[in-house]
C-alpha positions as CSV (number, residue, x, y, z in Angstrom):
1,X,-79.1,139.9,86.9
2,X,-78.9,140.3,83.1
3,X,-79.7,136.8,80.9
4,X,-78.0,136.0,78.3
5,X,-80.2,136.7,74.9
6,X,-80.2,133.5,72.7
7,X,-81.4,133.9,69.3
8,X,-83.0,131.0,67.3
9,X,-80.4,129.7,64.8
10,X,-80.6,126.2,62.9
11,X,-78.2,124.4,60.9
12,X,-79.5,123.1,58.0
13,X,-78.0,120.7,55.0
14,X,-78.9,121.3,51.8
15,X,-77.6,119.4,48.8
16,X,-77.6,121.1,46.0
17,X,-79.8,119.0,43.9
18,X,-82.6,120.1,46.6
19,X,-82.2,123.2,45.5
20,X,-82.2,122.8,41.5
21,X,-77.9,124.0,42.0
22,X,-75.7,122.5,39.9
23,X,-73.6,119.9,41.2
24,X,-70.0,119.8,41.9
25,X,-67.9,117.7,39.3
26,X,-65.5,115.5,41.4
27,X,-62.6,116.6,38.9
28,X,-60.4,114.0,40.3
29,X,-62.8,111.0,39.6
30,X,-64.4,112.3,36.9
31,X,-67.8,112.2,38.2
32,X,-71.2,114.1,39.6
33,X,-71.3,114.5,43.0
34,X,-73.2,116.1,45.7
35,X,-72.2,118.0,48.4
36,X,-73.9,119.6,51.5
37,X,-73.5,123.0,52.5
38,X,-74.2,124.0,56.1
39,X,-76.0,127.7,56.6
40,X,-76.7,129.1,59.9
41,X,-80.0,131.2,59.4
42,X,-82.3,132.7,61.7
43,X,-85.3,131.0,62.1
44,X,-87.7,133.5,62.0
45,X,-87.2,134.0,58.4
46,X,-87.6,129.7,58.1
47,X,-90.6,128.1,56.7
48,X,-92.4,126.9,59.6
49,X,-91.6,123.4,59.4
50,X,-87.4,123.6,60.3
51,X,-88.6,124.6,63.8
52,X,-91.1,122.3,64.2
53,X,-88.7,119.3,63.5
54,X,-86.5,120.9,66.1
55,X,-89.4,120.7,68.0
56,X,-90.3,116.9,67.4
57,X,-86.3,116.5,68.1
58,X,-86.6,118.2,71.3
59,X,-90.3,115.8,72.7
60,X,-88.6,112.4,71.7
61,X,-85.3,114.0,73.6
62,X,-87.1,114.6,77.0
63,X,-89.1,111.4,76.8
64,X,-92.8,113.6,76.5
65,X,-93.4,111.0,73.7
66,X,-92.3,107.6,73.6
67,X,-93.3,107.9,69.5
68,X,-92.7,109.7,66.8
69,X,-95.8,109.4,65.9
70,X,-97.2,110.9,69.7
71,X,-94.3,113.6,69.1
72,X,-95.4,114.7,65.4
73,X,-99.1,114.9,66.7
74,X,-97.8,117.2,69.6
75,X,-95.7,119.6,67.2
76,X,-98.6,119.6,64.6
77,X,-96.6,118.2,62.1
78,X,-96.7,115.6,59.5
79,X,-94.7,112.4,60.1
80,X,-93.3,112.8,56.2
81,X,-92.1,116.4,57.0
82,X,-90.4,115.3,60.2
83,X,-89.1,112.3,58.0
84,X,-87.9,114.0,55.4
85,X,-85.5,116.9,57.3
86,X,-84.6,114.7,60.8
87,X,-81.3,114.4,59.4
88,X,-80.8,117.9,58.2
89,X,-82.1,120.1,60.6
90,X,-80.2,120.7,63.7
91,X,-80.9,123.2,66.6
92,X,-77.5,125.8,66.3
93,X,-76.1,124.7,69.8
94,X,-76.8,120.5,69.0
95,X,-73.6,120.9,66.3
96,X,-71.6,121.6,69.4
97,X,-71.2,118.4,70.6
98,X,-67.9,117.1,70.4
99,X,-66.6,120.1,69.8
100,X,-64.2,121.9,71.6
101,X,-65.4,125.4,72.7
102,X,-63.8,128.3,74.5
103,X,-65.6,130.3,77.2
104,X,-65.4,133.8,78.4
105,X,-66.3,135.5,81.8
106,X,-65.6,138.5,83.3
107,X,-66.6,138.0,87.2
108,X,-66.2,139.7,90.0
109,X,-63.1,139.3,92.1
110,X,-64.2,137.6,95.4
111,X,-63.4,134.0,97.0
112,X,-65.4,130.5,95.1
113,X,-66.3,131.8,92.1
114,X,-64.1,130.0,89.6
115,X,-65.3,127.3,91.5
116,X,-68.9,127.6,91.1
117,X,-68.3,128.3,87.5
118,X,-66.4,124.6,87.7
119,X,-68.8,123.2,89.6
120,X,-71.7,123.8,87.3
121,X,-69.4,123.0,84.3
122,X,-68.6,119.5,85.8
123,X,-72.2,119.4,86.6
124,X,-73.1,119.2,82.9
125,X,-70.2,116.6,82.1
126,X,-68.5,118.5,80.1
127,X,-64.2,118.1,80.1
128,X,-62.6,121.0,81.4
129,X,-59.4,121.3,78.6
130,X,-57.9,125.0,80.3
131,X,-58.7,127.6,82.6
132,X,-56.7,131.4,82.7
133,X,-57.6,134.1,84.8
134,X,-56.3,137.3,84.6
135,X,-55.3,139.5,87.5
136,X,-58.7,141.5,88.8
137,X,-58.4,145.1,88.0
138,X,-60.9,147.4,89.2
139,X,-62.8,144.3,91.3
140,X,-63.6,142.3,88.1
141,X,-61.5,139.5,86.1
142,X,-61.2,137.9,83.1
143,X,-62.0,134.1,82.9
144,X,-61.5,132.3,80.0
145,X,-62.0,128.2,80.1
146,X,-61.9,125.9,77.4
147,X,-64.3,122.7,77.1
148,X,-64.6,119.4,75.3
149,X,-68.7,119.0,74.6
150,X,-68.5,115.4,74.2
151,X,-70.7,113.3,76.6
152,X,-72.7,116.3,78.3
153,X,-75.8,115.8,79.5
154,X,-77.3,119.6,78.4
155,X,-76.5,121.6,75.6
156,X,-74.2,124.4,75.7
157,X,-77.4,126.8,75.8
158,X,-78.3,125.7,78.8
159,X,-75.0,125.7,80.6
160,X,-74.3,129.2,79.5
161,X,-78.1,130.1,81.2
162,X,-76.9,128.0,84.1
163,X,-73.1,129.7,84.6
164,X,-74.6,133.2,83.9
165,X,-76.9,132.5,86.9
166,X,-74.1,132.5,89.1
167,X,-73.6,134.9,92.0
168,X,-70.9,137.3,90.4
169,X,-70.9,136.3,86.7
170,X,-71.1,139.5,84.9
171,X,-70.6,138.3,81.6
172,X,-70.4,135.2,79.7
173,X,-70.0,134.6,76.3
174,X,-68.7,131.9,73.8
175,X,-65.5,132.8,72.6
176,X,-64.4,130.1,70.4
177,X,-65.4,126.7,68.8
178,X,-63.3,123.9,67.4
């Protein structure tokens, strides 16, 4: 069974004053202000650091460490550093929570499927919104299924490795987000 191939993306915010950019001028108020800008950027080209707050993110998540300070010491990173980009750092598939986001499938064309697909969807908690399938041609069929992310107890990485471990799931892919 092929796996699905996840590359390591992070979100990171960056103000422009970080960054020495000049900031915007509220033309409305008349006044400075600073805005964030959002990149998605592959984190191998990252300074080491972004991944390890993800990583520090991820310890105090699982419970490994009931501190940050027991979860810095574990990433081998400084509690300042973790400090200083908690709040801007964010793994790619964490900014999908409370999203809506669209699935697709194509699966072969025999009895339970859908349902095990549904199954391991409600599994994760997330809100099925719709579900369409096509009519099989050649054996195969097209699945597409839209989900709200709120409350769910993995993250969407995970639930795509989970659904494309299913018997008959030939491929699986994220189609859409809200």
């Amino acid at each position: 069974m092929k796996k699905l191939l996840i590359f390591s993306f992070i979100y990171v915010n960056i103000t422009p004053a970080e960054h020495k950019c000049a900031p915007l001028v509220d033309k409305w108020e008349g006044k400075m202000e600073k805005q964030s800008a959002f990149f998605l950027v592959d984190s191998g080209i990252l300074p080491e650091v972004f991944s390890k707050v993800i990583e520090v993110k991820k310890i105090l998540g699982s419970g490994k460490a009931k501190t940050v300070n027991e979860a810095v010491k574990e990433a081998g990173l400084s509690r300042s550093a973790f400090y200083k980009y908690r709040d801007s750092v964010f793994p790619f598939y964490e900014t999908s929570r409370g999203r809506v986001i669209t699935l697709f499938f194509v699966v072969e064309d025999f009895s339970g499927i859908l349902s095990r697909i549904i199954n391991t969807i409600a599994q994760a908690k997330a809100n099925i919104i719709t579900i369409n399938q096509n009519v099989p041609i050649n054996g195969l069929a097209d699945v597409t299924i839209s989900i709200a992310t709120t409350g769910m107890s993995m993250d969407i990485g995970e639930l795509m490795e989970r659904l494309g471990e299913i018997e008959g799931v030939r491929r699986r892919e994220i189609l859409a987000r809200d």
